[in-house]
C-alpha positions as CSV (number, residue, x, y, z in Angstrom):
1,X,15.2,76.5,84.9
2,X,17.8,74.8,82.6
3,X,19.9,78.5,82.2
4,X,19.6,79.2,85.8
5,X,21.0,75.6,87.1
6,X,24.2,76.5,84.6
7,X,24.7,79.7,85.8
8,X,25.1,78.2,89.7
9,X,27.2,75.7,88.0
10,X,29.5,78.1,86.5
11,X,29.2,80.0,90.0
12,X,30.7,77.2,91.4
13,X,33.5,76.3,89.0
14,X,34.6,80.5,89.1
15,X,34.8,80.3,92.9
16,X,36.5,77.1,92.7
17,X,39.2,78.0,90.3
18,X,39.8,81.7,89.9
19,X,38.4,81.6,86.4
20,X,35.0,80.3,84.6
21,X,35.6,76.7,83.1
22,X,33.1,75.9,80.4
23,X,33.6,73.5,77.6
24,X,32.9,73.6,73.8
25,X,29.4,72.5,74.1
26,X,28.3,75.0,77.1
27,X,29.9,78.1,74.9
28,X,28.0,77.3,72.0
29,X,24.5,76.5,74.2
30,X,24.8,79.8,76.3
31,X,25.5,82.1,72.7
32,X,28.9,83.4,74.0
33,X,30.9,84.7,71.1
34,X,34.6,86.1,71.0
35,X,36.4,88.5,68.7
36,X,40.2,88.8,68.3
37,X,41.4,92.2,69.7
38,X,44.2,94.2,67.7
39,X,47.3,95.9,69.0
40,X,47.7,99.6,67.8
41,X,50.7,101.7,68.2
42,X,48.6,104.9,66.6
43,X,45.5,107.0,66.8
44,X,43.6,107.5,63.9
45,X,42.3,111.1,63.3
46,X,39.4,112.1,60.8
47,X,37.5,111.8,58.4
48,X,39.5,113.9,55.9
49,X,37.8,115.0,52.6
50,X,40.2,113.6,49.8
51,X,40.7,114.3,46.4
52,X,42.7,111.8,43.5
53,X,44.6,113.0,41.6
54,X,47.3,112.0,39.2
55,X,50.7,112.0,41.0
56,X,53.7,114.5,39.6
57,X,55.9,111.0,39.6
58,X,56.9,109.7,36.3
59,X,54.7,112.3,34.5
60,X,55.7,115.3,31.9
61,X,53.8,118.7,32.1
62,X,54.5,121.1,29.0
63,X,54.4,124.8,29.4
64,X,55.0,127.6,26.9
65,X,56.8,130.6,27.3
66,X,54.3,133.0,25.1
67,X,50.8,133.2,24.7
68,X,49.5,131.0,21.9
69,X,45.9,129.2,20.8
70,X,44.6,125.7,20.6
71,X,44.0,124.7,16.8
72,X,42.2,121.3,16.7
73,X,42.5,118.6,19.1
74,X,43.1,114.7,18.5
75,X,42.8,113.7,22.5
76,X,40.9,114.8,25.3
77,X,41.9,114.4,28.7
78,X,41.8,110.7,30.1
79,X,42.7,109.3,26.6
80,X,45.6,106.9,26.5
81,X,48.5,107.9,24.7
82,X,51.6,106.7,23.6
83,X,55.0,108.1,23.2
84,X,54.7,109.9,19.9
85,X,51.4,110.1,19.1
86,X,49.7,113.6,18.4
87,X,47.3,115.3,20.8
88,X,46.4,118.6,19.2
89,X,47.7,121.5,16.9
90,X,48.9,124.8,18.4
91,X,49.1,127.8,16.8
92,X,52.2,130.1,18.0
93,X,54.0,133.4,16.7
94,X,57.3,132.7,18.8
95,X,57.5,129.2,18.1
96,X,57.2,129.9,14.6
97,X,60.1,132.5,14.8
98,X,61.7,130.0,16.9
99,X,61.5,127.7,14.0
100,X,62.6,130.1,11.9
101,X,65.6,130.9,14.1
102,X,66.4,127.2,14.4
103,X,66.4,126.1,11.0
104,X,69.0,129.2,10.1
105,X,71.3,128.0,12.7
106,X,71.0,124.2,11.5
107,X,72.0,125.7,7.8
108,X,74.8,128.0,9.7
109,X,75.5,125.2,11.3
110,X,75.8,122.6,8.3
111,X,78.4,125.1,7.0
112,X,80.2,125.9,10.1
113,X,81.2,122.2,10.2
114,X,82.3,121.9,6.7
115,X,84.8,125.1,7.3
116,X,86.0,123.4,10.2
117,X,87.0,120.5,8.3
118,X,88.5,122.2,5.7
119,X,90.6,124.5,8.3
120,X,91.4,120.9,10.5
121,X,92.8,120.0,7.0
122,X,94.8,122.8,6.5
123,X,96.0,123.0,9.8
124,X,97.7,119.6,9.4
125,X,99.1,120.3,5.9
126,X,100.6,123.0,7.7
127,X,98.9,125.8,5.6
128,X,97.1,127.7,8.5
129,X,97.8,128.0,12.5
130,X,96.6,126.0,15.0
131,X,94.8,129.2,16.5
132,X,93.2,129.5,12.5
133,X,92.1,126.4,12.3
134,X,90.0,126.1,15.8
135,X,88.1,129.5,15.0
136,X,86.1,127.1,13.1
137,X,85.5,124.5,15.9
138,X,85.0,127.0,18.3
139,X,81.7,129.1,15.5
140,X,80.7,124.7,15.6
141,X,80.3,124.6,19.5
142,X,78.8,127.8,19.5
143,X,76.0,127.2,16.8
144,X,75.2,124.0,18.6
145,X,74.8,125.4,21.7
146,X,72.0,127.5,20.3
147,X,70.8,125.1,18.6
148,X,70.2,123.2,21.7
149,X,68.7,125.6,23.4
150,X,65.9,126.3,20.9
151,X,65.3,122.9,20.7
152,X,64.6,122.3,24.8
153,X,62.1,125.0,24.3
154,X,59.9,123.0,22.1
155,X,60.6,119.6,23.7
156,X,59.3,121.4,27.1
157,X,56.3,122.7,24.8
158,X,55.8,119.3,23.4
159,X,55.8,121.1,20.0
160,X,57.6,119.2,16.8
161,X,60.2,121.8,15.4
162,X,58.8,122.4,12.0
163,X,55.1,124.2,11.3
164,X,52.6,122.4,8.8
165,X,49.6,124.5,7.3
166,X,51.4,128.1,8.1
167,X,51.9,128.5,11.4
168,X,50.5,125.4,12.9
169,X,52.2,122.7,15.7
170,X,52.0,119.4,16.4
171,X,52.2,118.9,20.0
172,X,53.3,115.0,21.0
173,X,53.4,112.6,23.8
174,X,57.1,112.2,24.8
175,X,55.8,109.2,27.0
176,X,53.1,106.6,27.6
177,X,50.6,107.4,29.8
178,X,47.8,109.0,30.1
179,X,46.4,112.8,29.2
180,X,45.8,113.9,32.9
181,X,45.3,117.7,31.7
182,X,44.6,118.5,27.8
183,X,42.8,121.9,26.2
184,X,38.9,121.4,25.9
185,X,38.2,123.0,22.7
186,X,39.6,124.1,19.4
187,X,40.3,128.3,20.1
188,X,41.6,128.1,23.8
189,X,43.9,130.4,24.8
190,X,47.2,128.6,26.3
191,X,48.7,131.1,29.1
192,X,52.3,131.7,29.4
193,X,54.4,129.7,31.7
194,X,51.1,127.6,32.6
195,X,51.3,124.0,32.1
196,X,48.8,123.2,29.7
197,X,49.3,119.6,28.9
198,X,50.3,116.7,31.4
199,X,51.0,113.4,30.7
200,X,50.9,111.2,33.5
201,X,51.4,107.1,35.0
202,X,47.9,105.6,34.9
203,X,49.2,103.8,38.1
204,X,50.4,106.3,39.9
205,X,47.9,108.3,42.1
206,X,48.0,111.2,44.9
207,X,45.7,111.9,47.6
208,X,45.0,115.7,48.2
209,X,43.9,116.2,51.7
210,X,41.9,119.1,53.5
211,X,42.9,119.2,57.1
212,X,41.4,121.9,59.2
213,X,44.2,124.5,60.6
214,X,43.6,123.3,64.2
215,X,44.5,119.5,63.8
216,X,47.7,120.4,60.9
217,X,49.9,119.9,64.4
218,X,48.7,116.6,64.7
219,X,49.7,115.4,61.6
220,X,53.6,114.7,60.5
221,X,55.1,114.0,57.0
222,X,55.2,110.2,56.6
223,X,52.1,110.0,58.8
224,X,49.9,106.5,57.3
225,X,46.6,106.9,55.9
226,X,43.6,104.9,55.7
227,X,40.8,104.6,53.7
228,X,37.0,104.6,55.6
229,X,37.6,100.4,55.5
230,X,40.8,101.1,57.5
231,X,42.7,99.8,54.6
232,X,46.0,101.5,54.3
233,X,46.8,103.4,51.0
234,X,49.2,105.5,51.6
235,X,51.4,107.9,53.1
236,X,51.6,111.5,53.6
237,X,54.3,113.0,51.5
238,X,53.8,116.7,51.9
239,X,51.9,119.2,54.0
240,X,51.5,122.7,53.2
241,X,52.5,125.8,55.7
242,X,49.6,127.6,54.7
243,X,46.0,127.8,55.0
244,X,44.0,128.6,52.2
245,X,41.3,130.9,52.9
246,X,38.8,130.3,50.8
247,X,38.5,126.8,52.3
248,X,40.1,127.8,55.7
249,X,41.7,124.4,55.6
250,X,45.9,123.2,54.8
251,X,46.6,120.9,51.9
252,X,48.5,117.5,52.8
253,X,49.8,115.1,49.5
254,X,49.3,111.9,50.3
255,X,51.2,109.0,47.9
256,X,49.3,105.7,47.4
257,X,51.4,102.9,47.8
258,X,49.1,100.7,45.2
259,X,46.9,101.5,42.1
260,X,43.5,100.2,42.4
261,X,41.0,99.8,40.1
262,X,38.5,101.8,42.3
263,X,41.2,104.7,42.0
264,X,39.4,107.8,39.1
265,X,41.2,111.7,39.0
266,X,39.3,113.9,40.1
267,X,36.8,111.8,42.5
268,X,36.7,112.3,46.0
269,X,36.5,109.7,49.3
270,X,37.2,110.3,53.2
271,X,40.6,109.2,55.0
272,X,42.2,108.8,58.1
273,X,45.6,109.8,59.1
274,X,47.7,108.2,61.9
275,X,48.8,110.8,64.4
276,X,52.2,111.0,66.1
277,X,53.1,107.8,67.7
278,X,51.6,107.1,71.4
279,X,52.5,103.9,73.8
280,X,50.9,100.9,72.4
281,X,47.3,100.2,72.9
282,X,44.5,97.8,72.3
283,X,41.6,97.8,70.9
284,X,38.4,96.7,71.8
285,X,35.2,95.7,70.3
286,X,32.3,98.5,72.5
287,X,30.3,95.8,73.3
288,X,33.3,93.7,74.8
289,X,33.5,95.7,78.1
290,X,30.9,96.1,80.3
291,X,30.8,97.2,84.2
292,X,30.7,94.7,87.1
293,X,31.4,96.4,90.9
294,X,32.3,100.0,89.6
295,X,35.3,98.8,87.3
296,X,35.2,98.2,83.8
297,X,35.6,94.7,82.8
298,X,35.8,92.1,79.7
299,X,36.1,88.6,79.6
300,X,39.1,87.1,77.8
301,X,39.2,83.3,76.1
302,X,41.6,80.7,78.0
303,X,42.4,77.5,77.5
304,X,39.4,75.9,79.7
305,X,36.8,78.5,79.4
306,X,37.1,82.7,80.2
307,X,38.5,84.9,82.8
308,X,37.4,88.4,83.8
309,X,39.6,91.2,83.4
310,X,40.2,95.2,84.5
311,X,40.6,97.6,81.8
312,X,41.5,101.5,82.0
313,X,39.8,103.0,78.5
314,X,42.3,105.4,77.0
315,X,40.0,106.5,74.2
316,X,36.9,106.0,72.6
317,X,35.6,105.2,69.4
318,X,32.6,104.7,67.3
319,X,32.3,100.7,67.7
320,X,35.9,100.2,69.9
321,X,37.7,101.7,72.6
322,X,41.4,101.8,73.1
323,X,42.3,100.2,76.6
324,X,46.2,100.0,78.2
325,X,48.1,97.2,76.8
326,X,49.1,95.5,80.1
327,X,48.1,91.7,80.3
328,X,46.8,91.7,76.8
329,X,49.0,89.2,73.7
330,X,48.5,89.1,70.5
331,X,45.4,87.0,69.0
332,X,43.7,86.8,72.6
333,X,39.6,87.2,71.8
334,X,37.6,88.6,74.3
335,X,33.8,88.1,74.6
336,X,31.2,90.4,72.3
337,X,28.2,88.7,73.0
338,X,26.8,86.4,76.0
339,X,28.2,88.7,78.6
340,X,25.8,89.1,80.8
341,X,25.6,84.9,81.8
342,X,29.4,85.5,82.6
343,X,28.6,88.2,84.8
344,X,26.1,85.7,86.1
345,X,28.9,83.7,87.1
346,X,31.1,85.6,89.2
347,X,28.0,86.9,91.6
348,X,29.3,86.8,95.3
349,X,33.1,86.6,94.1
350,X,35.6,89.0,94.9
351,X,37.3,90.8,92.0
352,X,40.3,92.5,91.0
């Protein structure tokens, strides 16, 4: 009896006043609650399967240009390293004659530059030519140019430049990091022009996403992306122009913007990606909009109590739907729960 006399109340003060006045006391006794509704300039499509991985930024991969095979291993793959310290022994025929070949042109070298200094001598006490004399720097540049060379090759093979035991190599860490990719086990065979070794940021992650071929026009390089909290991490830095066909799915790189220590290579976790850019809508709670005389309605908070309100759904979701911005502001909370007293409220009342 108590409810119905407030609803004819409330009847009243709608009718009198184009809106329904209630105070503090009357929300709280009549269980209306409000949520805040949010401004979105995107749609969200998904769930994407995702895959982390260790991002190519800041990180060194080492590749060999021969065959060769794993000796003994000192790390394993997810082992911190530092710059310098030794992850395993390799054993390789052309290194080896690449050490061979550098430490003959180090010797050729050593004497190259001792002639030269001689002939720069002689030149200036007039003994020799000036076309005499640079022979010898020119055999100096030469021999150092090789030498340079053969060197890159085992800096890009992370190889020190002299054998121990025979034939064996130490490969190093040229950085800090972490092992993202090492051999497994002592005998592998290392492939030629494979990376075989990668040394990566521990903070620095990528997202690999599979995006079926009909929604890969939806999506645009820079695009956000969310995780299933509708946090963002990230954003999309790449997209391939092929579809792979074992998977029948395209491949978009997405760079996370933080590491997080919920972040681990190789797991897996769904994502959403903001599509191109529509007009600007807002979003709703479901259960805020309800029907009253064929239109769809919700109840926004005002200063003395709630008004009723027209909306025109644009999309919808799970547990929202996107409605057209118009007469909507920032922070403005519409009504989740108590609804159907305010409907109460505006029986016999024309709306619009």
């Amino acid at each position: 009896m108590e409810m119905r006399w407030s609803l004819i109340l409330l009847a009243i003060a709608t009718a009198a006043m184009g809106q329904i006045t209630m105070s503090d006391a009357q929300i709280k006794k009549m269980g209306i609650v409000t949520d805040e509704v949010h401004l979105i300039k995107n749609e969200s499509v998904g769930p994407f399967v995702g895959f982390f991985e260790y991002s190519d930024r800041g990180a060194k991969s080492y590749t060999l240009s021969s065959e060769a095979t794993v000796a003994e291993l000192m790390k394993q793959t997810g082992d911190t390293v530092r710059k310098g310290d030794a992850i395993c022994k390799i054993a390789s025929a052309e290194l080896l004659a690449q050490s061979f070949e550098l430490r003959d042109i180090k010797n050729r070298l050593k004497l190259a530059k001792a002639y030269a200094k001689k002939d720069a001598l002689l030149y200036k006490e007039g003994v020799i030519s000036q076309r005499e004399s640079e022979k010898g720097l020119l055999e100096v540049l030469s021999l150092q140019t090789k030498a340079g060379e053969i060197e890159s090759r085992f800096r890009f093979a992370g190889a020190d430049t002299e054998p121990k035991e025979g034939m064996m190599f130490t490969i190093r860490s040229r950085l800090n990091g972490v092992i993202a990719q090492a051999p497994f086990k002592a005998g592998e065979k290392i492939d030629p022009f494979v990376p075989y070794l990668k040394i990566a940021d521990p903070k620095a992650f990528s997202v690999y996403l599979k995006i079926p071929p009909k929604m890969i026009s939806s999506i645009r390089k820079g695009a956000l992306i969310k995780d299933k909290t509708g946090n963002e991490i990230g954003k999309i830095s790449a997209i391939s122009s092929s579809v792979d066909k074992m998977s029948n799915s395209a491949t978009a790189v997405a760079t996370l913007k933080n590491s997080g220590a919920e972040y681990r290579a190789g797991t897996s976790g769904e994502f959403y990606i903001l599509s191109k850019e529509n007009e600007k809508w807002v979003l709703l709670p479901r259960v805020a909009v309800t029907k009253y005389k064929n239109k769809e309605i919700c109840f926004v908070k005002t200063a003395g109590g709630f008004a009723p309100k027209t909306v025109e759904i644009q999309k919808n979701y799970k547990e929202h739907v996107a409605v057209k911005p118009e007469g909507f502001t920032p922070h403005m909370r519409v009504v989740t729960e108590g609804i159907i007293n305010l409907k109460g409220a505006l029986s016999g009342m024309g709306f619009e």
